[in-house]
C-alpha positions as CSV (number, residue, x, y, z in Angstrom):
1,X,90.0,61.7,8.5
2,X,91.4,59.2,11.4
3,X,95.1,59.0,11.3
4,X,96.4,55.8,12.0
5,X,97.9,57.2,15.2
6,X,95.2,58.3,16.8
7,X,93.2,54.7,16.4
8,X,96.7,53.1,18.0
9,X,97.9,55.4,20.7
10,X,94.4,54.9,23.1
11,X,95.4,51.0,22.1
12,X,98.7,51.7,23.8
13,X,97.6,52.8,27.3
14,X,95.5,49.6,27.7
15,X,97.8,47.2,29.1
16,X,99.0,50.5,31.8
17,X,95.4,51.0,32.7
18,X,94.6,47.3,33.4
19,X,97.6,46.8,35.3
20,X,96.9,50.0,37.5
21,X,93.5,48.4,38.3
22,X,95.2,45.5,39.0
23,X,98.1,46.8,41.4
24,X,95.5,49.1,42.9
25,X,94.1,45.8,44.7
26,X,90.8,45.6,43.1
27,X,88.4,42.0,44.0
28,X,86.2,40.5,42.1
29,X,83.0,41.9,41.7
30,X,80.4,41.6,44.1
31,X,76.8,41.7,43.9
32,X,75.2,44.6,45.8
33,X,73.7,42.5,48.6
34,X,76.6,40.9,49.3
35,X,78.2,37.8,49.1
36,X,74.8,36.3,47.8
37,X,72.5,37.3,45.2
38,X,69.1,37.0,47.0
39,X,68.7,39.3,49.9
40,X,68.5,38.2,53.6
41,X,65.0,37.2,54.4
42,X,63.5,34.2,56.7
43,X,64.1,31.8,53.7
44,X,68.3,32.8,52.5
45,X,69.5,33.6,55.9
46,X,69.9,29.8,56.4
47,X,72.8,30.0,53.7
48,X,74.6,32.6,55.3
49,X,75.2,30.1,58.3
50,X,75.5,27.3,56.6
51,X,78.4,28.8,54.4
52,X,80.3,30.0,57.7
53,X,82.3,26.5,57.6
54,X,86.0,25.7,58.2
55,X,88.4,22.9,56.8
56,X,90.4,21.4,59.6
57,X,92.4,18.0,59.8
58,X,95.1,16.6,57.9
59,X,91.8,15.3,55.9
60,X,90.5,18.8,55.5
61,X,86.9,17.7,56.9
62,X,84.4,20.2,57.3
63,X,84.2,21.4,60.5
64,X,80.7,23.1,61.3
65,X,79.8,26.1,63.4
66,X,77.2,24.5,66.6
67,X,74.9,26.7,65.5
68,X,74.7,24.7,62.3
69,X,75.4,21.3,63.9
70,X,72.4,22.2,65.8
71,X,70.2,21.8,62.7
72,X,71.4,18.3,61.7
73,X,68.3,16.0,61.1
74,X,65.8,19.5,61.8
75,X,63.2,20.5,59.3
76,X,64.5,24.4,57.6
77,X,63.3,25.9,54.6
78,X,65.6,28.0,52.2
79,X,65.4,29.9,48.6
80,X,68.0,29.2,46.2
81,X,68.4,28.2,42.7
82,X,68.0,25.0,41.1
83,X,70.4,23.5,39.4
84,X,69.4,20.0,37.6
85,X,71.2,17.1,37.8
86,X,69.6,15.0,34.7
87,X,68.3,16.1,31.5
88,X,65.2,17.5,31.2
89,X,61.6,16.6,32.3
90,X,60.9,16.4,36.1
91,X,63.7,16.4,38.7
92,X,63.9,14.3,41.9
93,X,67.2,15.5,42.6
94,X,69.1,18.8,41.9
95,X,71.3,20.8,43.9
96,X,70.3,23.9,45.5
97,X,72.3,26.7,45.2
98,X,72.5,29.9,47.3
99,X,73.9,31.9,44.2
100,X,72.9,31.6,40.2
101,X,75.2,29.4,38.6
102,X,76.1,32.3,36.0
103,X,76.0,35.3,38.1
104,X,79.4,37.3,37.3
105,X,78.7,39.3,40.3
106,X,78.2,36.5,42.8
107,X,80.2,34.7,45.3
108,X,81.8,31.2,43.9
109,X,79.6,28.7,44.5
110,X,81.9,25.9,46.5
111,X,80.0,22.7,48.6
112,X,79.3,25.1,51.7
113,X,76.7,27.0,49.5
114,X,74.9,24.0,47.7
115,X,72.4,21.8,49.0
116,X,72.1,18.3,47.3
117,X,68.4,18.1,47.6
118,X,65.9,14.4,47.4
119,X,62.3,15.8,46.6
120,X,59.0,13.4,47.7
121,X,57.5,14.3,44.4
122,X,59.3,15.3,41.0
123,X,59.8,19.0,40.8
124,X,59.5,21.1,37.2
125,X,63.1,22.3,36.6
126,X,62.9,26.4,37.1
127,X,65.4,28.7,36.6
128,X,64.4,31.1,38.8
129,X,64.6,31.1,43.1
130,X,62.8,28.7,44.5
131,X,61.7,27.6,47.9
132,X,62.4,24.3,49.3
133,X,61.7,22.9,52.8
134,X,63.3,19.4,54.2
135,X,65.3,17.9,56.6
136,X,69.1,18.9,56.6
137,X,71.7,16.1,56.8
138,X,75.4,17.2,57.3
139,X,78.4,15.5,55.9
140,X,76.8,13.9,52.8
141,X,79.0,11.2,51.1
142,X,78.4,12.9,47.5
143,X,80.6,15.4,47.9
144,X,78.9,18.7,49.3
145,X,78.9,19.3,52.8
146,X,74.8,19.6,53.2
147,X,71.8,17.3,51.6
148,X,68.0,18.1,52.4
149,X,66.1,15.1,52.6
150,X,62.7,14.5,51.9
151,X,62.1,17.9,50.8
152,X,59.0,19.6,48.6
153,X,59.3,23.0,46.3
154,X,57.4,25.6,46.3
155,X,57.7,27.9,43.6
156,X,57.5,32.0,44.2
């Protein structure tokens, strides 16, 4: 039979063993490519520039590396993860993200590694990566740094 002891002593040494994993200076997790869930290919190595941006100012503008200003207004292609902005059917907008909005394992997701994306033609809302091509506009007015425009999915 169980004693009441031993169910409440292992109980005890929880808070300790938390705290030690704490103290020790443990992060967050991360996923095992990285700060990004998909690994670098021809189609996500486009987010790991365009995440690579400071704040600066008394306004705390973005301030972009010239290797990304150099793609304002240039066609690029990128796999991400759609994320709808309207209720169900058909989406003509979403935002792109370079990370799964529920992976524990991933980096944040913060307006450096979303794209606020305008298709040409409605796109079925997927779940999965997807790959979407269109010109790149920096310093939106909506509130993320980046917005492809006139841009077409392709799914796989």
């Amino acid at each position: 039979m169980t004693t009441r002891r031993q169910v409440l002593l292992p109980l005890a040494f929880a808070p300790i063993a938390g705290m030690a994993v704490w103290a020790g200076g443990s992060a967050e997790p991360t996923h095992p490519v990285g700060r990004f869930h998909l690994p670098v290919d021809e189609f996500t190595a486009l987010w790991r520039d365009l995440a690579d941006v400071r704040l600066g100012g008394a306004a705390a503008l973005p301030e972009f590396s010239p290797k990304v200003r150099a793609l304002d207004g240039t066609v690029v292609k990128v796999r991400g993860f759609m994320v709808p902005l309207e209720e169900g059917g058909p989406q003509r907008r979403f935002i792109l993200a370079a990370n799964p909005v529920g992976c524990p394992a991933c980096e944040r997701p913060n307006p450096a590694t979303m794209l606020h994306v305008r298709v040409r033609a409605p796109a079925a809302d997927l779940r999965g990566a997807v790959v979407v091509d269109g010109t790149l506009r920096l310093k939106p007015h909506e509130g993320l740094f980046y917005r492809l425009e006139q841009a077409a999915v392709s799914y796989g």
